[in-house]
Every structure is written in structure tokens, then in C-alpha cells.
C-alpha positions in Angstrom: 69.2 -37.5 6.9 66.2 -36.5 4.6 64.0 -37.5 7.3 65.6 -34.7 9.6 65.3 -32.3 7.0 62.4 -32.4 6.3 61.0 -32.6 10.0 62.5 -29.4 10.0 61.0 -28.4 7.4 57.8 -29.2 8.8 58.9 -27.7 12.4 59.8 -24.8 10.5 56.8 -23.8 8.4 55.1 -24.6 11.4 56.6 -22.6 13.7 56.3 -19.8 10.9 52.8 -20.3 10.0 51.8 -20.0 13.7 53.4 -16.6 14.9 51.2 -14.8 11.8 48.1 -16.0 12.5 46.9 -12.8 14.3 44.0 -12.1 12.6 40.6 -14.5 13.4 38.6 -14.3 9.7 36.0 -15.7 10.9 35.0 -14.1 14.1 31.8 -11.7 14.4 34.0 -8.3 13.9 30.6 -6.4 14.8 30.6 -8.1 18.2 33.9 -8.1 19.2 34.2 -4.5 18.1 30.9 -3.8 20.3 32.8 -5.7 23.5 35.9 -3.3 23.0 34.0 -0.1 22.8 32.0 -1.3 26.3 35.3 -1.9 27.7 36.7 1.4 26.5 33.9 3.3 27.7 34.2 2.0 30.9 37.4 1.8 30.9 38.3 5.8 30.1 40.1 4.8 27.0 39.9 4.9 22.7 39.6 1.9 20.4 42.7 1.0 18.7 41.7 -1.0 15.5 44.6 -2.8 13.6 43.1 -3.6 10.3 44.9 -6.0 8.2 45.0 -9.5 7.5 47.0 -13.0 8.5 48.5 -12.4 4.5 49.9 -8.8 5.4 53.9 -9.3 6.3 53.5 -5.4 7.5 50.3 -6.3 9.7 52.1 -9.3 11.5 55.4 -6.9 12.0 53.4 -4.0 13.6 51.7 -6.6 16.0 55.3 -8.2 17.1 56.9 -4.8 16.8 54.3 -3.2 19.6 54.4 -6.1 21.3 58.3 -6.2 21.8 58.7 -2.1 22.6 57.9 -1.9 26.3 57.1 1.3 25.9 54.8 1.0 22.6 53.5 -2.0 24.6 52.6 0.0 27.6 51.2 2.8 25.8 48.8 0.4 24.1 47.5 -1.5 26.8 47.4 1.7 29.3 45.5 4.0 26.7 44.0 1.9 24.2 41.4 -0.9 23.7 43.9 -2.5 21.0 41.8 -4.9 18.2 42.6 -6.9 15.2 40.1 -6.6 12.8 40.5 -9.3 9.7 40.5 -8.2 6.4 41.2 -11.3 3.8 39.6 -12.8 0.9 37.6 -15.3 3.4 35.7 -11.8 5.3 36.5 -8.4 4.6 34.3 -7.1 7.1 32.7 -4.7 4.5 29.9 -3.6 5.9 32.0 -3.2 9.2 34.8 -1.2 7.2 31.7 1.3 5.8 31.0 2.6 8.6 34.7 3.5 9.3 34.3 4.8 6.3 36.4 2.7 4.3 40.0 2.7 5.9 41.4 0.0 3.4 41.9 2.8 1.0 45.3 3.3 2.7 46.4 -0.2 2.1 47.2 -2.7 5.5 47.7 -2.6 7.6 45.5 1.0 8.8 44.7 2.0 12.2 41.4 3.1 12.9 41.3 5.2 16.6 37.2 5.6 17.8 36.1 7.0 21.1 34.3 4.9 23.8 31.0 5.9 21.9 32.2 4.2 18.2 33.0 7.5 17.1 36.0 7.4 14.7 38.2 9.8 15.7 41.0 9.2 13.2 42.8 6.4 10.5 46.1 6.4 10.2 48.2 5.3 6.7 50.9 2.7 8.7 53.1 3.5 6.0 54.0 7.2 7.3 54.9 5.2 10.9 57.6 2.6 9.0 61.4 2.9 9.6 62.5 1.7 6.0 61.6 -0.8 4.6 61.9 -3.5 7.5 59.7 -2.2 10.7 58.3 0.4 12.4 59.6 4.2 13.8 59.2 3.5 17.8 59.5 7.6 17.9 56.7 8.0 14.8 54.6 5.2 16.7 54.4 6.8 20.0 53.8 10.0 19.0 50.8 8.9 17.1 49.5 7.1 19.9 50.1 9.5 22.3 48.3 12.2 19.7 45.1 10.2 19.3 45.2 8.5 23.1 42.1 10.4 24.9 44.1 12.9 27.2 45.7 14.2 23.7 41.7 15.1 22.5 40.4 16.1 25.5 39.4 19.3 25.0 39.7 20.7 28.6 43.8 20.2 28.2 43.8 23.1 25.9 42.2 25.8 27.7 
């Protein structure tokens, strides 16, 4: 019987351990940031960067809660370059996160929108898009993607 319980256990933490690991600490941020700004240029759409970190319970609930709203999926993949920048004690990306300037003063995760060009267009506290203290708003999420997505800051829409 122990021997079940603890394979499990083992199962378990597994299972667990796997569905946060999100964030890659150490992949070249600069690069793969570079690749998604090529594709979004070319592409016609923004940058969304998810900054936060495989520790961050709020970083790994935003990723599975956009990935299980069709609608917040769709809206992500049909206006947005979406990337997971790592931020934990093994790479903060700091040199990265300067020239955003400095987005983890609104704790993690923060979203960081930037044009096909790098420019940063806007960062966004996740905490005003929470429902409680358990998840995300799906109303307060798309209506900040759908306020930062490029047909929202085109200024050619508001003439």
C-alpha cells in the first residue's frame, strides 16, 4: 500500500511540476523577443509579452486561463505575437526588462504590449485584470486586448 502511495505521490508532483513550467530561464530572451517582433511585423500584429516566472502561481493561471477561453485564446493568437519572458532568480532578463523600462515594478505577472518595430506601446498591472482572488476577469481581459491589439491604436480608426 505505501508503495502505491507514494507512486502517486510521485505521479502527482509530477504531473504538477510539469503544467508550470511555462517559462524557459535559460533561453536568449533578446533573440526570441527579436524572432517575435519579425513575425509581428510581418505578420500585421503587436507583441504580447507575459513576464513572470515558472515560481509565479498567477503567471501559470493567466497562461492556462487564456489558453482555456476560446475567445481569449483566439483573440491572442489572431492579434498578438503572445511571449513568455522568464523572470526568476536563475535570469531576470535585466538588461532586457531596461529597455521596457522596468515592467516588474507591477509585480508578475505584467504584460508588456510593443509594436512590430519594439516600440512599447503599453504594460499592464495583471492585478487590475483578476476576478478575486482565484483567476482572471474574461470581460477585463478582452477588453484590454482588444484596447492595445493594433486596429484599437491605429490612428486612421479615429478620424
Amino acid at each position: 500500500m505505501k508503495s502505491i502511495l507514494f507512486t502517486l505521490f510521485i505521479l502527482l508532483n509530477f504531473a504538477a511540476f510539469s503544467q508550470k513550467s511555462i517559462y524557459n530561464p535559460s533561453e536568449d530572451a533578446k533573440k526570441s523577443l527579436d524572432s517575435c517582433l519579425s513575425i509581428a511585423k510581418k505578420e500585421n500584429k503587436h507583441v504580447m509579452i507575459q513576464i513572470g516566472g515558472n515560481w509565479c502561481k498567477w503567471c501559470i493561471e493567466f497562461h492556462r486561463f487564456a489558453n482555456a477561453d476560446k475567445k481569449i485564446d483566439s483573440v491572442l493568437k489572431s492579434d498578438f505575437v503572445y511571449y513568455l519572458l522568464n523572470y526568476s532568480k536563475e535570469n531576470k532578463n535585466a538588461d532586457l526588462l531596461s529597455t521596457l523600462d522596468f515592467p516588474q515594478r507591477f509585480g508578475f505577472p505584467v504584460f508588456v504590449v510593443l509594436d512590430g518595430k519594439g516600440k512599447r506601446l503599453h504594460t499592464q498591472n495583471s492585478a487590475y485584470l483578476e476576478d478575486g482572488d482565484k483567476s482572471y476577469d474574461a470581460k477585463k481581459v478582452l477588453e484590454f486586448l482588444e484596447h492595445w491589439n493594433i486596429k484599437a491604436v491605429n490612428p486612421e480608426n479615429y478620424q
